[in-house]
C-alpha positions in Angstrom: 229.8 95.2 253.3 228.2 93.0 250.6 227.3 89.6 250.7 229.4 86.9 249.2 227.1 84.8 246.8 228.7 81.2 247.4 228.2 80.4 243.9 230.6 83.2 242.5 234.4 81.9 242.4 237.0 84.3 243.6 240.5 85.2 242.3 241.9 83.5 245.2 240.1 80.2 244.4 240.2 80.2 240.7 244.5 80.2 241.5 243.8 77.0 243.4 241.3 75.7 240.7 243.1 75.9 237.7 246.2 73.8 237.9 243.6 71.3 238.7 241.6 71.4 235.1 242.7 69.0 232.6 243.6 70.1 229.3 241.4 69.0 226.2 242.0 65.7 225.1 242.6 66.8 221.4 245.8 69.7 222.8 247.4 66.4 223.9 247.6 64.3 221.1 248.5 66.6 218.3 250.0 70.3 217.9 248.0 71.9 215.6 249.6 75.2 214.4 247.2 77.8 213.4 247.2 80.1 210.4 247.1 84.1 211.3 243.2 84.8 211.5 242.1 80.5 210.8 240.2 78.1 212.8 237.9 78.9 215.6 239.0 80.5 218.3 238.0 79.4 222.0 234.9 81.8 222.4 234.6 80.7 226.6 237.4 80.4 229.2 237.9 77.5 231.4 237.1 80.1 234.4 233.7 80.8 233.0 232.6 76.9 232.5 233.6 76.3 235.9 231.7 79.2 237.4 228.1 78.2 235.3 229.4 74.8 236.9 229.4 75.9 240.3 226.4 78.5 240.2 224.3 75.3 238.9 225.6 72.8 241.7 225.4 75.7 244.5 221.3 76.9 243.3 220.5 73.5 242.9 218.6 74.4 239.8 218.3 72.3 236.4 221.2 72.4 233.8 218.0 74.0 231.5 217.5 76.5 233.8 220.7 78.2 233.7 220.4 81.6 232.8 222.9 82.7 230.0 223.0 86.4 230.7 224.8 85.7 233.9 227.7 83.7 231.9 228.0 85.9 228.8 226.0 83.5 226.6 227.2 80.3 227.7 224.6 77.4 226.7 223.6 74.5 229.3 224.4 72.4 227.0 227.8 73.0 226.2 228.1 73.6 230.7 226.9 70.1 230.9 229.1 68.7 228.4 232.4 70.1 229.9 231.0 69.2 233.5 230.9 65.0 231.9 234.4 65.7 230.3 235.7 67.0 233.5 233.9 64.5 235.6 235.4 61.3 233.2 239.1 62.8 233.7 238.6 63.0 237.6 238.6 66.5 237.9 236.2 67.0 240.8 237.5 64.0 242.5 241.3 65.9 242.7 239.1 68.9 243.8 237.8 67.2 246.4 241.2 65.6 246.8 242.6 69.1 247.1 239.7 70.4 249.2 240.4 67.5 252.2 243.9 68.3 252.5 243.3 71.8 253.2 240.8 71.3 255.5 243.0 68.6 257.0 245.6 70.8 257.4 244.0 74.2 259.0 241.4 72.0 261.2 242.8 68.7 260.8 240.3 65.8 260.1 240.1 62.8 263.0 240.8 60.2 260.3 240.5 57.0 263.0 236.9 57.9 264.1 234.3 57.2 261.2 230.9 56.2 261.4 228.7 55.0 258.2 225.1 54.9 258.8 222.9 53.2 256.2 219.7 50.7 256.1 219.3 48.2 253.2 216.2 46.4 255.0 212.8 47.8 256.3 212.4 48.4 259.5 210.4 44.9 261.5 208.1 46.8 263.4 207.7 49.7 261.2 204.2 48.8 259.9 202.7 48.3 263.5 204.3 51.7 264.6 203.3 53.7 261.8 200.1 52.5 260.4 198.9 51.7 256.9 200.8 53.9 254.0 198.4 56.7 253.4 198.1 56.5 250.2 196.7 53.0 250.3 193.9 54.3 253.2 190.1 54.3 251.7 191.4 51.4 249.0 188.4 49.2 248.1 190.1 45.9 248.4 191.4 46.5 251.8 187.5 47.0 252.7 185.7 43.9 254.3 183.3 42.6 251.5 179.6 42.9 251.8 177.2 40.4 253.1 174.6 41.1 251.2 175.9 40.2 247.9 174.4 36.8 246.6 176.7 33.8 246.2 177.0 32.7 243.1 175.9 29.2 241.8 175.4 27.4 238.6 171.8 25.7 238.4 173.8 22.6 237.2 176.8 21.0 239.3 178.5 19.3 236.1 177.5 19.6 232.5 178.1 17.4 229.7 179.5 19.3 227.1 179.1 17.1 224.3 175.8 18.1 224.5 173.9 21.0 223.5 172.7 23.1 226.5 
């Protein structure tokens, strides 16, 4: 049996997906009626910006870096714009949204026990335990100075400077 690549979206989850996508902003506030054969057509379907979406958020790799032969020429550019648009109209948020109720629902989430962890402040014995960072080891003002070096002392305690020296 093959493997299921997690960042490919399946019929099953594209049905759950889709109602979930907002509509373009400009749909909304005006019809626009189009002549037989005018205007630009949509060249890329919702389905496949979501799945360049997902592929980039599953590899971890950078929007750049997404390889267009996989998404029938889709630019990262045009993938990162429609990831902000989607992002502004809450669209990940209802996924998520979406996401927690079905989990809630076939393993059921324990909604009264939480636990946050988090540290705003260093640690008070951290230093002692740990040492000096390493990147500030073999630092020439952490060295002692030498006592060799002369002290240095003018010849003359105060001079008058109205005068010439």
């Amino acid at each position: 049996m093959a493997r299921i690549k997690t960042w490919e979206v399946s019929d099953k989850f594209w049905s759950l997906v889709e109602p979930l996508i907002p509509k373009s902003p400009r749909v909304e506030q005006k019809a626009y009626v189009r002549k037989p054969g005018g205007g630009r057509k949509r060249k890329y379907s919702d389905r496949l910006y979501f799945a360049a979406i997902v592929y980039v958020l599953r590899t971890g790799i950078i929007w750049n870096a997404l390889p267009r032969e996989k998404f029938e020429g889709l630019g990262s550019a045009a993938v990162h714009r429609k990831f902000q648009q989607w992002a502004t109209a809450g669209f990940f948020y209802n996924l998520w949204r979406r996401g927690l109720a079905e989990y809630d629902e076939m393993a059921g989430i324990a909604w009264l026990w939480e636990a946050a962890d988090g540290s705003n402040i260093e640690a008070p014995l951290a230093k002692e335990s740990v040492g000096p960072n390493p990147t500030d080891r073999g630092k020439k003002w952490d060295k002692a100075k030498s006592t060799r070096r002369r002290i240095w002392r003018p010849l003359i305690a105060r001079r008058d400077r109205s005068q010439p020296a």
